[in-house]
N, C-alpha and C positions, 0 to 999 in steps of 0.2 A: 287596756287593750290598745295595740298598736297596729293603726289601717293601713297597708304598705300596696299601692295602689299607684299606680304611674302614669293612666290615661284616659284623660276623659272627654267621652262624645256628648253631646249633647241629645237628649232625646228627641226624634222626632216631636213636631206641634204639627197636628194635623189642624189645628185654628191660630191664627195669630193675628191678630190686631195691634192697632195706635197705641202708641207712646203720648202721651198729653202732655206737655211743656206748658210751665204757669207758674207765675211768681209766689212766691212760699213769704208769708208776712214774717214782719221780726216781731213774732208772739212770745220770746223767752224772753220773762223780766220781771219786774219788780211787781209786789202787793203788800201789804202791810201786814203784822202778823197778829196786831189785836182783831177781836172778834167783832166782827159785822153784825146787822141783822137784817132778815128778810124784813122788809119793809109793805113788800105788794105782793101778788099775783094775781097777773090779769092772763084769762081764756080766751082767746081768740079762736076764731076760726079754720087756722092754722096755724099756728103759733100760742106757743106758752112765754109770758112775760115776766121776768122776778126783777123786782128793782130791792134796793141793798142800800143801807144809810151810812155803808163805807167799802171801800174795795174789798174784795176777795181775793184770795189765795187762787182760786181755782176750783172746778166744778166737773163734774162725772155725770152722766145720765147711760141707764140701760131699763133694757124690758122685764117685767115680772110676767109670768103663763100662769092662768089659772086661780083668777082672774087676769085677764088683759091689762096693765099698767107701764105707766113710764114711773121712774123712780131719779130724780135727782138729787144726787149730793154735793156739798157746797162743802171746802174745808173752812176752815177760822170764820164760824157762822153760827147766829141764833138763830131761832125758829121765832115766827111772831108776825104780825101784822094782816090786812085785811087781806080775801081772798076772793077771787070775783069767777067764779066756773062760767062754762059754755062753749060754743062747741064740741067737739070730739071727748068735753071731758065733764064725769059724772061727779066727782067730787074732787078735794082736795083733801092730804090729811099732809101736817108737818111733823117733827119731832128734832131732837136732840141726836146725834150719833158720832160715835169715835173722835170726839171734838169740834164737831161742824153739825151742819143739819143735813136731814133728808126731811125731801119733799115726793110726795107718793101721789102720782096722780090715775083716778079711776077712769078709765076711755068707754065712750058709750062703744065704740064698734074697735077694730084693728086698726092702728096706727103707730107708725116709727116715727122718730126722730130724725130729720135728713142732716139737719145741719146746725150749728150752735156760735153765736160771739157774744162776743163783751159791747157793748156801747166804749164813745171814747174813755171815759173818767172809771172805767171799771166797774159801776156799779148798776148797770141794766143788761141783764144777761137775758137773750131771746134765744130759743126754742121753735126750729122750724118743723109742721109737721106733718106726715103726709099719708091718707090711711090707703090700707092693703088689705088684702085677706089674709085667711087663716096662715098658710105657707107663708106668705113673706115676713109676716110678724115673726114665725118662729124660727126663719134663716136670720132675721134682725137680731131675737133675744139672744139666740147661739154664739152670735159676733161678739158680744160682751158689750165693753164699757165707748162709750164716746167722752170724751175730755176737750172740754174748754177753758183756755187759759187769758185772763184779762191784756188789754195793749201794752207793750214794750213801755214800760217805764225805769229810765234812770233814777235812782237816789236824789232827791230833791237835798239837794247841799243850799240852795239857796237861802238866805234873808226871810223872815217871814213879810208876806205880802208881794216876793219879788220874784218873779218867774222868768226864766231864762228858757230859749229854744234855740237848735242849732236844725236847717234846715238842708240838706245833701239832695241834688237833682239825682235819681239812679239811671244810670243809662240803658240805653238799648241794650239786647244782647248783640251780639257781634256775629256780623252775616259772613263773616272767612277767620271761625274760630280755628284755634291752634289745637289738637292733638296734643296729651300728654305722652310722653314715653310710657312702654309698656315694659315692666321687666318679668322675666322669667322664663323659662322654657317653654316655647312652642307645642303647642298642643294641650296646653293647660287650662282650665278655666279660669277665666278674667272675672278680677274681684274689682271693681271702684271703690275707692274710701274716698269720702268728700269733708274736707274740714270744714263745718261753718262758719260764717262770716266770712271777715277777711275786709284787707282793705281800708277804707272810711269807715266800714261797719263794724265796729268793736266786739257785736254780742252783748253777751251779758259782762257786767264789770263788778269786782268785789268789792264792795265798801271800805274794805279792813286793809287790802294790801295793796287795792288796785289791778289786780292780775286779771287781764284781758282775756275774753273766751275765745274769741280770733288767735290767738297764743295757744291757750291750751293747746284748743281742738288742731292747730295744725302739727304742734310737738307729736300728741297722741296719734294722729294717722298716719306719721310717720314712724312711731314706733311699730305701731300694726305692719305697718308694710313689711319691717325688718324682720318682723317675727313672722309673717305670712313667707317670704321670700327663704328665712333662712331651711324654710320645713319643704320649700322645692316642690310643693304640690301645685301652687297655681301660680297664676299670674297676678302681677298686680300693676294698678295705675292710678295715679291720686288728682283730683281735679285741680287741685293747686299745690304747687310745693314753694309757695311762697306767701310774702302777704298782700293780696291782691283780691278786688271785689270781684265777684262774681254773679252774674244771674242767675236764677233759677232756669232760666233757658238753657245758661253755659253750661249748668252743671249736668242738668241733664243731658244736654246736648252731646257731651263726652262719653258718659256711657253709653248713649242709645248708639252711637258712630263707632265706637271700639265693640260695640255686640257684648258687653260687661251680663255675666253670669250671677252675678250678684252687686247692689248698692248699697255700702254703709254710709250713713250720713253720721256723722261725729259731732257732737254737741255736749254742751257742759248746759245742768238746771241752773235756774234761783229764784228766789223770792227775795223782795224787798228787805225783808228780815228773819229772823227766827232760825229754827236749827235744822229746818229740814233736811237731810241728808241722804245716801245712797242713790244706787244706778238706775235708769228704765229703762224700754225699748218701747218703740211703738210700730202698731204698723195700719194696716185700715182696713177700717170697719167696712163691713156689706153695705150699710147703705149709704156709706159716702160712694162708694164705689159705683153702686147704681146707681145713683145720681152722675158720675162723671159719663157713666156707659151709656145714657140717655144723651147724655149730651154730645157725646161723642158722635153716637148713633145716627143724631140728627142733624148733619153737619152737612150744607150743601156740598162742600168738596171733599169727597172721603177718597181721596186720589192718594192719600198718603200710603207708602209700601211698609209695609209691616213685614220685617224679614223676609220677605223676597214675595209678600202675597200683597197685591194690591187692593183694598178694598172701594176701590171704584167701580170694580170690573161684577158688582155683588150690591142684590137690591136691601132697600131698605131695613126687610124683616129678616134677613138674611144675615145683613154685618149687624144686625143687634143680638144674633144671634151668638154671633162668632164675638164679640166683643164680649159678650156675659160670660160666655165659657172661659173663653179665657183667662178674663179676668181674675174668675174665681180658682182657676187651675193658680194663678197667680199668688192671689191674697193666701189658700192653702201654703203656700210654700215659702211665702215671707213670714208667716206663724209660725211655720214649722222650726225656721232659723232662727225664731224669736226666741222661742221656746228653748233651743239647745244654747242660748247662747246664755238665757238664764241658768240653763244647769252647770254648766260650762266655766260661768262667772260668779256664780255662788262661793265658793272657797278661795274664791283668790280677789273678792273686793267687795265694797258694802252695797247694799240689794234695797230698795224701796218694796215694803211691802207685798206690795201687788206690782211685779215687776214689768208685766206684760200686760202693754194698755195698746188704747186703740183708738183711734182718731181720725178726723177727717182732715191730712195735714197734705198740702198740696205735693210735699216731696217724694210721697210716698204712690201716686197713683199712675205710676206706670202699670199701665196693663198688662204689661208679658216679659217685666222683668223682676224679680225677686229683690224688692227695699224694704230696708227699716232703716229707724232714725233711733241711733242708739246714745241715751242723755247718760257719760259716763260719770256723773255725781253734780252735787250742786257748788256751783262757783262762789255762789251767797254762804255757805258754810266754809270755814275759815279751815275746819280738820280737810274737808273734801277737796276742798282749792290747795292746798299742801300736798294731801296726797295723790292728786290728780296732773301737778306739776314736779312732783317729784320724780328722777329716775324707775324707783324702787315701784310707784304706780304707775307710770304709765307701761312700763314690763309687764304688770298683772293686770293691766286693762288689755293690752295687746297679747298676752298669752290664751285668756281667755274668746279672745275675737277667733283668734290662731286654731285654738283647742274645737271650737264652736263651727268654722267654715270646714276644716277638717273631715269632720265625723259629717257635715250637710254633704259634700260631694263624695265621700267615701259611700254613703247612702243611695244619693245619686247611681253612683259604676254600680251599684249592687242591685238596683232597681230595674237598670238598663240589661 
């Protein structure tokens, strides 16, 4: 089917809220691909503690209903070692699954998951936890999966016993940032494509070739752009068309200033080793987002203008009001895109399992503008890094972004 559709308004928002600006860590990187083992778990009283007698790949938690449970899975991981309950949690049970472990924990009352890291060295993963009643638990389990990925680590090339570190000041963001050019015909809706990294900040790097994720990822959004442009539906504007660092302020700061109808953030995966492969998207979870919205909420200066609505002018229960809705009008709509852009990109490039995850990643929690961070394959994969730098892929990464934005604002006119 072909959506032949020429103009698009934007729908009224009868609520609008903050944009939150905040530095997005360099979480894409390296773990090792032999298998770990739980070593502990300690209960706290707001926090779950797993410690690991070697790096992990990477880690998942969501809720089970019926009985009440958090459920975490760990990839390249054994199950084993002492287990120490209390608080919020009634028992513990581990196992073996799909190559990694799950760990299942029984909650005395309703409690989510707010937030989730790695320790430095990769192998202490904390679980922060915060209980709720009936309803919030079950707007949490509906959210799906939260994903934690251990610290950015390079490939240790080094000498055994010798350890090298290279230390880069990052700068301010820049208080008389520059505007990118916008192309495309007036009256269209404005796409952001943001290449990650850039600059000093390489990203992730392949073992095997060397090929730079800063490389990729800006090749790649700039093939999107050609292919968004040559289809004369929308606008487009890239936060860098060059190589150059960027804040997480900057980047934001472009969309939120150009009034961007939608944010892709372009990123390549990896892992340390092994063959992981295929694409994902992410976007965020309900309760990372309550968590921002409380914080937001609570902000002695809420003078900031949210498309033309000041929320100074609006008490306390009031903008936590308008910030929730929002929000969630929001998170709704960056799934929705998530979700087309897996069906979209299924036949034209290789798909991680479970393609649509969900995270509490700082890039993605604009309140009232439609982001995802979309990982177009792993850089650590030697096929994926080929096909991902090649013309031929990035055409079918960019046709599917193209295919995927598309059919969201043709939806959009048709809604309106």
């Amino acid at each position: 089917m072909v959506f032949r559709w020429t103009v698009y308004r934007p729908a009224r928002h009868y609520v609008r809220v903050s944009f939150i600006l905040a530095m997005l860590a360099l979480w894409f990187g390296g773990s090792p691909a032999m298998a770990a083992t739980i070593e502990r778990v300690d209960v706290r009283d707001d926090a779950i503690v797993v410690t690991f007698d070697e790096k992990v790949a990477d880690a998942s938690s969501f809720l089970l209903v019926a009985p009440k449970r958090v459920a975490l899975d760990i990839a390249d991981a054994a199950p084993g070692g002492a287990v120490a309950t209390g608080g919020l949690v009634d028992a513990v049970r581990e196992g073996a699954r799909d190559g990694g472990a799950r760990v299942v924990f029984d909650l005395t009352r309703p409690a989510v998951v707010t937030d989730g890291s790695f320790g430095a060295d990769g192998r202490v993963l904390t679980l922060q936890l915060r209980t709720t009643d009936d309803a919030g638990f079950a707007r949490a389990a509906a959210a799906g999966r939260m994903s934690f990925l251990p610290p950015f680590n390079l490939p240790d090339t080094a000498s055994a016993g010798t350890r090298y570190s290279v230390s880069v000041p990052v700068p301010a963001a820049s208080k008389t940032l520059a505007l990118p050019r916008i192309e495309g015909d007036a009256g269209r809706p404005l796409v952001v494509i943001d290449a990650g990294h850039g600059g000093f900040d390489p990203g992730a790097i392949s073992s095997t070739s060397g090929l730079k994720e800063k490389d990729v990822t800006l090749r790649i959004a700039k093939a999107i752009r050609d292919e968004l442009l040559k289809s004369g539906r929308v606008r487009v504007a890239l936060t860098r068309e060059d190589d150059r660092f960027l804040v997480l302020q900057e980047r934001y700061g472009v969309a939120r200033k150009l009034k961007a109808d939608l944010f892709i953030s372009i990123h390549c995966d990896s892992v340390g080793s092994g063959d992981a492969s295929g694409a994902s998207v992410y976007t965020l979870s309900e309760v990372a987002s309550d968590k921002e919205a409380a914080r937001l909420a609570a902000r002695e200066n809420k003078a900031d203008v949210i498309a033309g609505v000041d929320l100074g002018s609006e008490n306390a229960d009031v903008s936590s009001i308008l910030i929730d809705l929002t929000q969630r009008e929001t998170m709704n709509a960056s799934a929705a895109f998530a979700r087309l852009l897996g069906r979209e990109a299924e036949p034209n490039i290789p798909l991680r399992p479970a393609f649509h995850k969900f995270a509490s990643l700082m890039v993605l929690k604009a309140p009232d503008m439609p982001s995802v961070l979309f990982e177009t394959g792993y850089i650590s994969n030697p096929k994926d890094a080929a096909f991902l730098d090649s013309p031929e892929g990035r055409k079918r990464v960019a046709q599917s972004v193209e295919r995927a934005v598309e059919v969201n604002f043709a939806r959009k006119l048709a809604s309106n």
